[in-house]
Steps between C-alpha positions, in 0.01 A plus 500: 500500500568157303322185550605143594323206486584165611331173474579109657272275246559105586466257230508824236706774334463796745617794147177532395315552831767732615503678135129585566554548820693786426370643185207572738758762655640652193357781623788501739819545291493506098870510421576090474379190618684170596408169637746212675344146598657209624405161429677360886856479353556799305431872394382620217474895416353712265467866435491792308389824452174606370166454644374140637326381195788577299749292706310240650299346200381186382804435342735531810229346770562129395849507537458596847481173658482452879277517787633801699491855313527900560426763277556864490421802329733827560421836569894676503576702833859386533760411172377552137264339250743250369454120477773437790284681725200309414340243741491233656849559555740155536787414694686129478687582795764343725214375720225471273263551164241781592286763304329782615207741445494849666232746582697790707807670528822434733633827703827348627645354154886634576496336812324150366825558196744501805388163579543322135811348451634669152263762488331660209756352320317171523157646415360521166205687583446849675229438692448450875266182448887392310688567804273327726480197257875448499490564928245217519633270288916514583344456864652187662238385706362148436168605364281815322335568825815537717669701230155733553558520852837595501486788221162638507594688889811683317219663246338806490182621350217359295489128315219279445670208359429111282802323548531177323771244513486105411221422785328780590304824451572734756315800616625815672388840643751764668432580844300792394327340234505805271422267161147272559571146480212246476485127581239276316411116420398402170238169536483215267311622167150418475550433124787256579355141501860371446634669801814653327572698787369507856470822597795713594614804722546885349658819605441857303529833583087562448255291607282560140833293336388210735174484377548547154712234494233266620636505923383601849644750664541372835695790648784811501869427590548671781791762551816291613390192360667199248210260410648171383315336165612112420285260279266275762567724780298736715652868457754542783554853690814632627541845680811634455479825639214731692232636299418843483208564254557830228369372160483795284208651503534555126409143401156642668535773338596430113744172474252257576263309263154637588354156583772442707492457902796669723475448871162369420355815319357478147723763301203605288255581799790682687620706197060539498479623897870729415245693221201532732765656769646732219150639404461578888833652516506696166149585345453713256215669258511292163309262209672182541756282652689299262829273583853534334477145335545258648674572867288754556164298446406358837573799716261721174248260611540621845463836449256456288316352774596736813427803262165377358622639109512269222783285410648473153713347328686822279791306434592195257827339535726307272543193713787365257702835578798423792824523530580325228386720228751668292533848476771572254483870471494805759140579307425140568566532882269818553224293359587218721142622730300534197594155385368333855210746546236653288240690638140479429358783420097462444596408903724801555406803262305784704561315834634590846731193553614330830751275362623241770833371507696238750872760511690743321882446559677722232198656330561478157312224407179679714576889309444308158154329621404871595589602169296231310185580702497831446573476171225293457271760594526409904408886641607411824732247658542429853746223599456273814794286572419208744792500730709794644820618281774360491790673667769238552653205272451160585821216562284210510427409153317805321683664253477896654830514685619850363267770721594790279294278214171486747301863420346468846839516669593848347177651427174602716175379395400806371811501246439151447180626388596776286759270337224232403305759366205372667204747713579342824660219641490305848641170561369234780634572877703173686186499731268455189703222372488301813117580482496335208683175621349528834883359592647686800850705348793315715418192194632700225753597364474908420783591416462692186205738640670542838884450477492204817709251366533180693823358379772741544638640113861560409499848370707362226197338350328816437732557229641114402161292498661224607678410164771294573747618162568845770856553513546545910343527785445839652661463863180544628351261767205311430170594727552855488169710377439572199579904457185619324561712229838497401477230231604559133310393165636115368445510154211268380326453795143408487176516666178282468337800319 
């Protein structure tokens, strides 16, 4: 997941633009925050972990002085949560000064380490967005751009990227474009008599970040694209390689912001369209429909709708509940479900129950919310998951790259069921998906439902997640397929349930 946000603001300090900018995607990663500017001589960075409004307050903003900033928030797929693996990372280089935000994950990290001079010796971080960072900057070409064009064909897999270094904001999208990346123009305020600033240029990974923070969104990056940001300057557009469209059709899906746009589709009306679909697909004899808060809400709708039964809310949630909350006993950690969800039950008690939800990728998390509605007097509950299981980990930037930790990839639907506890259970088909984004499928990237992966995996990453601390390489050569199902359990791993 993760977010980045990056903002050129002549005649003004770009920090608190780009802070805003990116709290509006803190939705995307919870587990730090940083922010680097530069004022058209120098860098400046700043991070920690914790969630945006704990790092990037009003007492750090001010001090961030400069026209040219990125932001990011971090969701962890590759190192641990420790504050060297925070973002943006920085690099002062042999060739230049350059931070950088990452949405994605790198496939080919032990061959990119073959090409630093030193090694991980000279790497302080052990992340891939590190690695990258210190390729980029030690670079020797004469400017950002080149150095782009010179290291971004010997990578492999999924980056959206805000680069920053003494003059510019940069944009980029792997030839794939796995990772949304949006470019937008912030106009002179209306409330600005003065004219502080005049207007400016912004990048994000949603669209809804762009106008939240005031800006137009004028357009996606495309797949294979650098777009150049400089104070008094149009945006400038490179291609530096062939573009082959697979975003991941789980920003659709879940990642997304629902008032986001992707490939020019409001997230909220196609999560909307996926429900009506699902109702087609899967109906079933029941009292309500009522969302797992709050994922689930806009396909509920939908079913709602294509079913012609009442929709409910039976759920509260505890919207200050995330990752951050502390859970300092095992009794603690059982009631981790209970502390985000409570169930309502004047809404639930005596009532058949269609309870919508977006995925289930281990299952725990989905067992428990059985559990609580039955409990609260629910006398029947029949799930409806809107997409199709998940049988295969992802490499480009969700955190489900063990398969024997996805439920769908060892059990049938059926078991699936019986383990939930639930009456029945059907998830959404691939075909009603696309019906839902009325998108044809050769956009996407499907991966996880359907095991086509369109950048070639290591096997080795099936077990090492790309952490760079791994002691050696395994002797195997990079592009072979992934062997399904021969994987072992890394301690700590972590889904978005």
């Amino acid at each position: 997941m993760c977010g980045i946000f990056g903002a050129v603001m002549p005649g003004a300090d770009a920090a608190g633009i780009a802070a805003l900018g990116v709290f509006s995607l803190q939705h995307r990663g919870q587990e730090s925050a940083g922010i680097a500017v530069s004022d058209g001589e120098q860098l400046m960075l700043y991070k920690d972990l914790g969630l945006i409004a704990q790092v990037l307050d009003e007492r750090r903003l001010p001090s961030l002085r400069g026209s040219l900033a990125i932001a990011h928030c971090r969701y962890s797929t590759t190192g641990s949560t420790i504050w060297e693996n925070a973002q943006p990372t920085f690099r002062l280089g042999r060739g230049r000064a350059l931070a950088i935000g990452h949405n994605g994950n790198l496939v080919n990290t032990r061959e990119l380490l073959s090409h630093l001079e030193g090694g991980k010796s000279r790497l302080s971080a052990t992340t891939d967005t590190e690695l990258l960072t210190a390729l980029l900057a030690d670079d020797p070409s004469g400017d950002t751009v080149e150095a782009l064009k010179r290291v971004l064909p010997l990578v492999k897999g999924a980056y959206s990227l805000a680069i920053l270094d003494e003059k510019h904001v940069i944009g980029v999208r792997d030839p794939f474009g796995f990772r949304p990346l949006v470019l937008g123009r912030l106009d002179p305020a209306e409330d600005d008599p003065e004219g502080t600033h005049s207007g400016g240029w912004l990048i994000s990974s949603e669209s809804a970040a762009i106008e939240v923070a005031g800006g137009v969104v004028i357009r996606d990056v495309e797949p294979g694209e650098i777009v150049i940001l400089e104070e008094g300057k149009e945006p400038v557009s490179i291609r530096f390689a062939e573009g082959h469209e697979k975003l991941c059709v789980f920003e659709l899906i879940y990642f997304g912001r629902p008032d986001s746009y992707m490939m020019g589709r409001n997230l909220y009306e196609s999560r909307r369209r996926m429900g009506v679909a699902l109702a087609a697909e899967a109906p079933v004899d029941a009292d309500i429909v009522m969302p797992v808060p709050d994922t689930g809400a806009p396909a509920a709708a939908g079913y709602a709708e294509g079913s012609g039964l009442p929709y409910r809310e039976g759920m509260v949630r505890n919207r200050y509940s995330g990752r951050t909350f502390i859970q300092p006993s095992q009794a603690m950690r059982q009631r981790g479900v209970t502390v985000k969800l409570s169930p309502l039950r004047e809404v639930v008690a005596g009532k058949r129950l269609i309870v919508v939800d977006d995925s289930i990728v281990r299952g725990t998390t989905t067992r428990q919310i059985v559990a609580l509605l039955r409990k609260a007097g629910a006398t029947e509950v029949h799930l409806r998951i809107s997409s199709p299981p998940i049988h295969h980990p992802c490499f480009y930037g969700i955190d489900t790259q063990i398969e024997t930790e996805l439920i769908a990839s060892t059990h049938s639907v059926e078991e699936i069921r019986e383990f939930l506890g639930a009456d029945s259970l059907s998830y959404l088909s691939i075909a009603g998906v696309l019906q839902g984004l009325d998108l044809p499928y050769d956009r996407f990237c499907f991966a996880c439902f359907d095991g086509q992966y369109p950048v070639p995996v290591p096997y080795d990453t099936t077990r090492h997640k790309f952490v760079l601390e791994d002691a050696e390489p395994s002797g195997l050569g990079y592009g072979e397929p992934v062997s399904q199902g021969e994987t072992e359990p890394i301690a700590g791993n972590k889904s978005h349930e």
